[in-house]
MIBA-981705 format. One record per residue (C-alpha): residue number from 1; residue in one letter; y negated, x, z. Coordinates in pm, whole numbers, plus 32768, in hexadecimal, padded with zeros to 4 digits. Example, Ala and Ser with C-alpha at 12.3 -4.5 7.8 and 13.67 -1.06 7.14 Angstrom:
BEGIN
PT    k  r     Y     X     Z
PT    1  a  81C2  84CE  830C
PT    2  s  806A  8557  82CA
! end
This chain:
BEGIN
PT    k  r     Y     X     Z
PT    1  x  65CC  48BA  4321
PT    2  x  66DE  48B6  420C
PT    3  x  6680  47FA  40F5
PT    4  x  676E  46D0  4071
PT    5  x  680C  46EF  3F2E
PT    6  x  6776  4641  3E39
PT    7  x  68C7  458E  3DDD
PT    8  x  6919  4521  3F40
PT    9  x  67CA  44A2  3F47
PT   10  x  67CA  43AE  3E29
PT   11  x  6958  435D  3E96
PT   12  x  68BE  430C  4017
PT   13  x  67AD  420D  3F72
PT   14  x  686F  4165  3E90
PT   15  x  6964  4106  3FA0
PT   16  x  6831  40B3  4083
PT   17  x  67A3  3FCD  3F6C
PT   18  x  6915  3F0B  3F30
PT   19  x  691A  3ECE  409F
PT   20  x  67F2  3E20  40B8
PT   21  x  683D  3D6F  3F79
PT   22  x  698C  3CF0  3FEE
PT   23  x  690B  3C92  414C
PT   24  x  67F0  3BCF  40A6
PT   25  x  68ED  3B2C  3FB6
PT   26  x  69C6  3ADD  40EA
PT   27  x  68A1  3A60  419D
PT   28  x  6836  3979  4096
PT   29  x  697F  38FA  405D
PT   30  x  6990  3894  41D1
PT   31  x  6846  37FE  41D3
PT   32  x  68BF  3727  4096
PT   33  x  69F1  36AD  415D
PT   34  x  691A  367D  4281
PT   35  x  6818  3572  41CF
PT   36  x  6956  34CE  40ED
PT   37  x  68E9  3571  3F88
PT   38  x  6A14  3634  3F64
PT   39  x  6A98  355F  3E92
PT   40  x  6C21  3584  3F2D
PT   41  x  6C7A  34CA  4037
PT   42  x  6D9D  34F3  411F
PT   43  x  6E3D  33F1  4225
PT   44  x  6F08  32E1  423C
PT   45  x  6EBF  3175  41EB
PT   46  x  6FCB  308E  4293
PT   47  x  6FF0  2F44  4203
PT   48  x  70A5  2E06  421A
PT   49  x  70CE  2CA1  41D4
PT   50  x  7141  2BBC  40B7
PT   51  x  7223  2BF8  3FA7
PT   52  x  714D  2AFE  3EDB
PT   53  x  7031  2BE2  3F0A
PT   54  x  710E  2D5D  3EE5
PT   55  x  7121  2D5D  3D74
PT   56  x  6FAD  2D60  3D49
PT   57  x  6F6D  2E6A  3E93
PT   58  x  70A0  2F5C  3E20
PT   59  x  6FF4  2F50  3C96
PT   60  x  6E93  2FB6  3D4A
PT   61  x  6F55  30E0  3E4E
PT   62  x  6FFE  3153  3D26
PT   63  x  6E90  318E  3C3C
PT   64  x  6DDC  31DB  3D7D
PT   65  x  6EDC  330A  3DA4
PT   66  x  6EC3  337C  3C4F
PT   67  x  6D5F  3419  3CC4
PT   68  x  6DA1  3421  3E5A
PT   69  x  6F04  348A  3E66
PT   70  x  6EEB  34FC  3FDA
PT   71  x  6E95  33C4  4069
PT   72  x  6FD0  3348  40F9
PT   73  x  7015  31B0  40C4
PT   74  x  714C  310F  4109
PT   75  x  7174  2FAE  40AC
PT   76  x  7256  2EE7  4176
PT   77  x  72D4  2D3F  4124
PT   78  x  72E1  2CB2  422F
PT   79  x  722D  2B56  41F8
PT   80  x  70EF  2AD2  4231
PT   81  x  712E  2A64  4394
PT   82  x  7203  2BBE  43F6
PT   83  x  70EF  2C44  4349
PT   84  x  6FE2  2BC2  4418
PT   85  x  70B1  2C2A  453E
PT   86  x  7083  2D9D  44EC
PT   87  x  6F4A  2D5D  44B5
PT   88  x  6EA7  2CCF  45F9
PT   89  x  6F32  2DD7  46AE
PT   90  x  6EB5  2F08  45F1
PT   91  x  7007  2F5E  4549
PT   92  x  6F72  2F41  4406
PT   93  x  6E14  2F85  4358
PT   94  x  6E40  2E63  4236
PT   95  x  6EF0  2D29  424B
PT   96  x  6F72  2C8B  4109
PT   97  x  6F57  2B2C  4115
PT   98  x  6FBC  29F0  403F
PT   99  x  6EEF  2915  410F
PT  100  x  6DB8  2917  4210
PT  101  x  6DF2  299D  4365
PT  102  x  6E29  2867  443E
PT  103  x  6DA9  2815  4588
PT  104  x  6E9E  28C9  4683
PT  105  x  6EB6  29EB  45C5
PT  106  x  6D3B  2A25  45CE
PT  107  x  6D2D  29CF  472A
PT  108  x  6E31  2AFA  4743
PT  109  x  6D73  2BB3  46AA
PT  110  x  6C0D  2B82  472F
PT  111  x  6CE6  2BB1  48B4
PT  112  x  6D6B  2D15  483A
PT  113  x  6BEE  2D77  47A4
PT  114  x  6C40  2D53  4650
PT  115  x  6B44  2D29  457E
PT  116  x  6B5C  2CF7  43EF
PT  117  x  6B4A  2CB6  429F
PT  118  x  6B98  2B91  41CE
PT  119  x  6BA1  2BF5  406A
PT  120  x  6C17  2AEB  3F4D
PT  121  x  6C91  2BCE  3E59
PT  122  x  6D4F  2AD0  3D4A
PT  123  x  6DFB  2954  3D0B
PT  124  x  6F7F  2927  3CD8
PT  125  x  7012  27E2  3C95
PT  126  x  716C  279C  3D73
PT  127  x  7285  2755  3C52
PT  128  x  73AC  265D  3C82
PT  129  x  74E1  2705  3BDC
PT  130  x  7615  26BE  3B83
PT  131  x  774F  2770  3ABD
PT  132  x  76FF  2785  391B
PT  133  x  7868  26B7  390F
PT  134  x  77E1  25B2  39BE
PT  135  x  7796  24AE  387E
PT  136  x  7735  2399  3943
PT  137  x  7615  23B6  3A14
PT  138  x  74D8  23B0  390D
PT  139  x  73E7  237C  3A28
PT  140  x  73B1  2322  3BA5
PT  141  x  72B1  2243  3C43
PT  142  x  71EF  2279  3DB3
PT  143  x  729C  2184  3E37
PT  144  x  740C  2219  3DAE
PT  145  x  73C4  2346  3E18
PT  146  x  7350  22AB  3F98
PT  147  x  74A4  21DB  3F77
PT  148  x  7545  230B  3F45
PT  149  x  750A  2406  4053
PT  150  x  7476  232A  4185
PT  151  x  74F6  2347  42B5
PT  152  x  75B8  21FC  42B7
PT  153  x  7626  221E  413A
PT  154  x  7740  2172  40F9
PT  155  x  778D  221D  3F8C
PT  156  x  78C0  22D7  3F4E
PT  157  x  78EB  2298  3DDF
PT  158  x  7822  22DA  3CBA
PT  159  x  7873  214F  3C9F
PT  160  x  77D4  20D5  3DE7
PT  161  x  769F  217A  3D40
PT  162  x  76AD  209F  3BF2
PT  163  x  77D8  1FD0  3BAC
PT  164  x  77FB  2056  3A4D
PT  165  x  77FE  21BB  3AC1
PT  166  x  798A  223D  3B12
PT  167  x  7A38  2216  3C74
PT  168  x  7A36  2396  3C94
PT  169  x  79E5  2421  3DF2
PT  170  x  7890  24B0  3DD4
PT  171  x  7876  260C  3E7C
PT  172  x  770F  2637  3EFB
PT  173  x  765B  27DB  3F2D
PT  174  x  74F6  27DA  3FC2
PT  175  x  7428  28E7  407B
PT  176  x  7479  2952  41CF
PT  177  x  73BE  28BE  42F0
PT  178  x  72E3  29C4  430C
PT  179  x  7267  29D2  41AA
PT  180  x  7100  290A  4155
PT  181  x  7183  286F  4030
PT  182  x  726F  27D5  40F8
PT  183  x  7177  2734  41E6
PT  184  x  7082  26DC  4095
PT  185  x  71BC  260F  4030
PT  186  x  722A  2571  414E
PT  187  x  70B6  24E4  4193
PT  188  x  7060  24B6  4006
PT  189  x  7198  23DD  3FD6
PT  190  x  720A  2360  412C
PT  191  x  70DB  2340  41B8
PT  192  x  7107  245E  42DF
PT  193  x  7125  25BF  4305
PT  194  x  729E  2612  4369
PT  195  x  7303  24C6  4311
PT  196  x  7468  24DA  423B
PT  197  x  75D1  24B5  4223
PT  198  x  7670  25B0  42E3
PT  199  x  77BF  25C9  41DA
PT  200  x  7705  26B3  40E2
PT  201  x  7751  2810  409F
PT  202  x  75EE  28FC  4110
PT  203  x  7550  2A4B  40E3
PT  204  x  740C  2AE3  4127
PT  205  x  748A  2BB4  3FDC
PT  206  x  745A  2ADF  3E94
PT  207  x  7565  2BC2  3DCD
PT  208  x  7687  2B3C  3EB6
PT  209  x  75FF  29EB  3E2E
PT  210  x  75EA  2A3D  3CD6
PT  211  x  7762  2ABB  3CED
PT  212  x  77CA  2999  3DB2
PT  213  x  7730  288A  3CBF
PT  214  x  77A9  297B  3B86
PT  215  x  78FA  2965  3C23
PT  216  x  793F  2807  3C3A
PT  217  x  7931  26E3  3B22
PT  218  x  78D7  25DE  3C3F
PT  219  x  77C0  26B3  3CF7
PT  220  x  762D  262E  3D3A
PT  221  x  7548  26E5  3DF5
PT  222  x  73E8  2743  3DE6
PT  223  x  731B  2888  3DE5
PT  224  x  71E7  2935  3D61
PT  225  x  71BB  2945  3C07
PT  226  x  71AF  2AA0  3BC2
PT  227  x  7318  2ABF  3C1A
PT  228  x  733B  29E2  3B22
PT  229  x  729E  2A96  3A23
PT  230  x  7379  2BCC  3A65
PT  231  x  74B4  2AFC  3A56
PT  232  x  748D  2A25  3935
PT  233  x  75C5  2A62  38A7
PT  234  x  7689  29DF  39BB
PT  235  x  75C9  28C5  3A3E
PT  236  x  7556  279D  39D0
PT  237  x  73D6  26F0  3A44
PT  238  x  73B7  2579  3A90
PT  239  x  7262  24D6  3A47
PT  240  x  7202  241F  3B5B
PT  241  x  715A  22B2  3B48
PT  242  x  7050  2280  3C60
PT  243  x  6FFC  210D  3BD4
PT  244  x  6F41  2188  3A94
PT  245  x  7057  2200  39AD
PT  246  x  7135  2322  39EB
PT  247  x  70A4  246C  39CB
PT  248  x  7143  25DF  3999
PT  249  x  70A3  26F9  3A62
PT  250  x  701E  27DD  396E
PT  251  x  6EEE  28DD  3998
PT  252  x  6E0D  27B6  3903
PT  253  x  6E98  26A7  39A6
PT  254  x  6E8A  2772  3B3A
PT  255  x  6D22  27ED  3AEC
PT  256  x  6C85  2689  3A8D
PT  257  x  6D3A  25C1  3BBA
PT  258  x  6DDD  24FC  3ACD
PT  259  x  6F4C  259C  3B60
PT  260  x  6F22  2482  3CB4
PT  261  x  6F3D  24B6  3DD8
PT  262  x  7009  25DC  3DA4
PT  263  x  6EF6  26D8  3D2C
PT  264  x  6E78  27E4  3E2F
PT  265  x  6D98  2905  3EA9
PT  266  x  6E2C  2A1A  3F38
PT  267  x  6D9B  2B26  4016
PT  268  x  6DCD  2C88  40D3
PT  269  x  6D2E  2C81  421F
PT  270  x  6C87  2E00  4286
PT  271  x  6C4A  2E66  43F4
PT  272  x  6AD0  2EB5  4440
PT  273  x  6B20  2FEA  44E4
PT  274  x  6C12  307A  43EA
PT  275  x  6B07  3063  42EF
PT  276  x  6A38  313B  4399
PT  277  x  6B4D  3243  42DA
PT  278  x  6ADA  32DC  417B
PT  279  x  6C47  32E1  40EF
PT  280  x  6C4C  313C  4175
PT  281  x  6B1D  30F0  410C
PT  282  x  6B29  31B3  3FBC
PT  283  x  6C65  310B  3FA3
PT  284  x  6BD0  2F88  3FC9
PT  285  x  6AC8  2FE3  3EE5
PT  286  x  6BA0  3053  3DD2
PT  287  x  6C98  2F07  3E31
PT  288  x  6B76  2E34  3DC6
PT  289  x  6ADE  2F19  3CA4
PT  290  x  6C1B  2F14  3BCD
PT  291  x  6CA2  2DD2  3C5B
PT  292  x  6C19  2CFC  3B44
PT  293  x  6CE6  2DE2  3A55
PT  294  x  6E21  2E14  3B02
PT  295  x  6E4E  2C9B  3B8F
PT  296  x  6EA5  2C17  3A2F
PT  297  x  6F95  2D4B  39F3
PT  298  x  707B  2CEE  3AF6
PT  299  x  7087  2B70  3ACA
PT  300  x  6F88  2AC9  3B97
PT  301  x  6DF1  2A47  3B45
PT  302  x  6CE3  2B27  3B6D
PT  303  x  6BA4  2ABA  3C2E
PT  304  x  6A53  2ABF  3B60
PT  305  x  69A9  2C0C  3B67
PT  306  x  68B2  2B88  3C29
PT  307  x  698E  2B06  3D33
PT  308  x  6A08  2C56  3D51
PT  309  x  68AC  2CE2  3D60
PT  310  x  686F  2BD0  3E7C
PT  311  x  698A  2C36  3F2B
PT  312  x  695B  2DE5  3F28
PT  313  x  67ED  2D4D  3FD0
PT  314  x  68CB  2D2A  4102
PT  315  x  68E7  2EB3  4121
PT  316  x  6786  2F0A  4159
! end
């Protein structure tokens, strides 16, 4: 037998000893990925819903990805209601929403074997606006506002409102009919969901609004607040007087209930089954870790931490 030069020899067992070492490393890592400690996720998270609530869910995406930048997680505006749509019928994972599910739609939902979430994850306060050249409205009451934009409202003029306000044509922006502030407002101030005017200008997306209402000296409409707090160079907010004075939405003002009746909860909605996914269920967790820090950033009222705590409960 010829022997094996010494050389060769140690060359041969090196190599021997980085194979195992790599196919241990690769084993490990695969094991790792297998049991979720990996700590990078990959996927796609498909969301929808309100426009109210997108500010807050884009802010979240957009840390979340800073540390998971695989994970995949389109946003779409479509409203509440087109929202909830996607929703019960497994187009989406999470459903932004700027009001509870209602009836029907869980019904849909429960029919199609959805099963979810409900996850409060901040308070806005709807804001009246109107153009910063408009120097005559100082305030509007409940009933005003009710007068206003009923179904059977009768007001054309900033005049037929108060007789010492100008006979200018008002112009009137609002939500589309799919949006969930839309429906708070309608049942808040005319006493039923849907119930409205139909000679308003709508969108599910609150930036046509803003321009609209920027746009025009004689525009009023209504929206959440933290669109308000982007734009308040080219809007102005009405205080609103529910029978006790007339108050300005303000972070204070929407987390102490004073802001009536036009001070809300809003909410994503999360499939059951989707959450059975580490990069969704990471993701919720994270939503409601950092929530109470990134609420505030982008204009709305954060929960108290132990809400939040009380509400990432829900994931066990």
């Amino acid at each position: 037998m010829k022997k094996i030069n010494s050389k060769k020899s140690i060359l041969l067992a090196l190599l021997l000893t980085s194979t195992f070492v790599f196919t241990g490393c690769g084993q490990q890592q695969s094991a790792q990925q297998e049991s979720g400690t990996a700590g990078k996720l990959s996927g796609e998270i498909r969301i929808d819903g309100s426009s109210t609530v997108f500010p807050i869910t884009e802010a979240v995406v957009e840390e979340f990805n800073k540390s998971e930048p695989d994970v995949k997680i389109p946003v779409g505006i479509s409203g509440t209601g087109g929202g909830f749509k996607k929703f019960v019928t497994k187009e989406t994972d999470i459903s932004n929403a700027s009001r509870p599910i209602k009836d029907e739609e869980a019904k849909k939902a429960k029919d199609a074997g959805v099963d979810y979430i409900e996850l409060k994850v901040a308070y806005d306060g709807l804001s009246v606006l109107v153009n910063p050249e408009n120097t005559w409205v100082d305030s509007l009451t409940v009933e005003e506002l009710k007068k206003i934009w009923n179904p059977d409202s009768e007001v054309k003029t900033w005049k037929d409102v108060r007789d010492e306000w100008p006979e200018e044509e008002i112009k009137l922006y609002a939500p589309g009919t799919d949006s969930g502030t839309f429906d708070y407002f309608t049942e808040e101030i005319n006493g039923e969901s849907g119930a409205i005017r139909s000679d308003f200008t709508g969108s599910e997306d609150d930036n046509v609004l803003v321009q609209g209402i920027a746009g025009d000296k004689n525009a009023l409409g209504f929206f959440g607040f933290a669109y308000y707090e982007e734009n308040q160079d080219k809007l102005k907010l009405v205080p609103i007087d529910n029978g006790n004075g007339a108050v300005t939405p303000s972070f204070e003002t929407i987390k102490s209930g004073e802001y009536a009746p036009l001070s809300r909860p809003i909410f994503i909605y999360v499939n059951k089954e989707a959450l059975t996914r580490a990069e969704v269920k990471e993701f919720v967790k994270f939503y409601l870790e950092k929530a109470k820090d990134i609420v505030p950033e982008v204009g709305y009222v954060s929960l108290p931490e132990e809400e939040y705590k009380t509400e990432s409960g829900q994931l066990e």
